[in-house]
LOZA-978155 format. One record per residue (C-alpha): residue number from 1; y, z, x. Coordinates in pm, whole numbers, plus 50000, padded with zeros to 5 digits. Example, Ala and Ser with C-alpha at 12.3 -4.5 7.8 and 13.67 -1.06 7.14 Angstrom:
+------+-------+-------+-------+
: zati :    py :    pz :    px :
+------+-------+-------+-------+
:    1 : 49550 : 50780 : 51230 :
:    2 : 49894 : 50714 : 51367 :
+------+-------+-------+-------+
! end
This chain:
+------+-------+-------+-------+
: zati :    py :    pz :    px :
+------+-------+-------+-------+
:    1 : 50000 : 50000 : 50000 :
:    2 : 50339 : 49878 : 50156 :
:    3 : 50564 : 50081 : 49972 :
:    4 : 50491 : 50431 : 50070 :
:    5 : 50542 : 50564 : 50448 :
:    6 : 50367 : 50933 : 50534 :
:    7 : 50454 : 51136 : 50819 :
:    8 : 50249 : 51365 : 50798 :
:    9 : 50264 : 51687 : 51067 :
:   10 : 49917 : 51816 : 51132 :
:   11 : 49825 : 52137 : 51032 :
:   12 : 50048 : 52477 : 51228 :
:   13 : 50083 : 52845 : 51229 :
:   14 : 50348 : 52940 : 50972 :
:   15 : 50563 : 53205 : 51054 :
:   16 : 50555 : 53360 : 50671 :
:   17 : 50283 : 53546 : 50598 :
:   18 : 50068 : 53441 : 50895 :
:   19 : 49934 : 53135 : 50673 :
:   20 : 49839 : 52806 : 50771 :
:   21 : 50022 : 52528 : 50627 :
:   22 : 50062 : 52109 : 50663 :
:   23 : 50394 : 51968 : 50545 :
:   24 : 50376 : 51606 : 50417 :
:   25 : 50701 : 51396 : 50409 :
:   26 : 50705 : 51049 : 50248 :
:   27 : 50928 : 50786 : 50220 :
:   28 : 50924 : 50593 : 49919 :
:   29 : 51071 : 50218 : 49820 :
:   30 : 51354 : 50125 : 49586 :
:   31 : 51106 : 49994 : 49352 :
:   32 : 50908 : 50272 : 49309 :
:   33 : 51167 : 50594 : 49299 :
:   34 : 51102 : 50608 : 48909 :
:   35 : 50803 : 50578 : 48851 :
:   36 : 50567 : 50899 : 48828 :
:   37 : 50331 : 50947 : 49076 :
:   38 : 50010 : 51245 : 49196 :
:   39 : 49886 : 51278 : 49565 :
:   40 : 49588 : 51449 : 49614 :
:   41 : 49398 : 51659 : 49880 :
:   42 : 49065 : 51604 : 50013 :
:   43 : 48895 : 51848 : 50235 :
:   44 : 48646 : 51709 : 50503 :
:   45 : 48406 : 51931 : 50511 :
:   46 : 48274 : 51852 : 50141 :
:   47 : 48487 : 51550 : 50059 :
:   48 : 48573 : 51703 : 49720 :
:   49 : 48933 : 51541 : 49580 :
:   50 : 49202 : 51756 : 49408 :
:   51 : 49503 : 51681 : 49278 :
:   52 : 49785 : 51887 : 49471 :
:   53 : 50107 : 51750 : 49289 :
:   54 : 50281 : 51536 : 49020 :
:   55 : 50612 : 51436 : 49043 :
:   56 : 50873 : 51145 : 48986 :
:   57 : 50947 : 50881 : 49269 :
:   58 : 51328 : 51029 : 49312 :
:   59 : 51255 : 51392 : 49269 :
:   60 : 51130 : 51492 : 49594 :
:   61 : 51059 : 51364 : 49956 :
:   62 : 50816 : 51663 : 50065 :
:   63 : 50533 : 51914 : 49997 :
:   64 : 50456 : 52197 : 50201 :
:   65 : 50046 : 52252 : 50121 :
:   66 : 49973 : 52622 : 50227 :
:   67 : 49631 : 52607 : 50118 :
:   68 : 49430 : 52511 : 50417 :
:   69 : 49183 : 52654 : 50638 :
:   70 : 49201 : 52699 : 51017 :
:   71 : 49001 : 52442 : 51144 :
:   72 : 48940 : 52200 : 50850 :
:   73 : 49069 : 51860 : 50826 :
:   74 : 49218 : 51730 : 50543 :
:   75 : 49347 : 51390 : 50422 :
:   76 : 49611 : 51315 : 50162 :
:   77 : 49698 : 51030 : 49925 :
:   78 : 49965 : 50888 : 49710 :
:   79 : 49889 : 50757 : 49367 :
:   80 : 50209 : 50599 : 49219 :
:   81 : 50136 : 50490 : 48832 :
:   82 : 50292 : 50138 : 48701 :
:   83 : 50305 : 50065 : 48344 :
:   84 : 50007 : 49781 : 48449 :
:   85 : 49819 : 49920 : 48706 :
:   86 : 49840 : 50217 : 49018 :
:   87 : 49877 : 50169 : 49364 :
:   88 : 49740 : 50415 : 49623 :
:   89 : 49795 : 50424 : 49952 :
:   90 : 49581 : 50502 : 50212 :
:   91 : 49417 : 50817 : 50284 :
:   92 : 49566 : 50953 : 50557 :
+------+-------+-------+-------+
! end
């Protein structure tokens, strides 16, 4: 998917509460800032999907997720829904 750019920051010691957290930032075209959208979390170790967030293309740019586990990866996606169809970007 062309219209959505991640920079993602891998995962880091937070300085509140001791937790863990990864902070996704996103980009997101002209022709997509109204137009609703989920991303969604999968964790590695079982691949099990779940949806972390739903928002509107122009209400947000970033999403700090502060439930992780030391040590596990996890990959993110972007599911933007058109009136004909949905576009997802990669997992990343």
């Amino acid at each position: 998917m062309q219209d959505v750019v991640w920079d993602i920051v891998p995962i880091k010691e937070a300085h509140i509460e001791e937790q863990y957290s990864i902070t996704l930032n996103w980009r997101i075209s002209e022709s997509l800032k109204n137009f609703p959208f989920k991303i969604y979390k999968k964790k590695f170790s079982d691949d099990s999907v779940e949806k972390i967030f739903e928002g509107v293309g122009n209400q947000n740019n970033q999403l700090i997720d502060r439930d992780v586990e030391f040590n596990e990866n996890y990959y993110y996606q972007i599911v933007f829904s058109l009136p004909t169809k949905e576009l997802q970007s990669s997992w990343v």
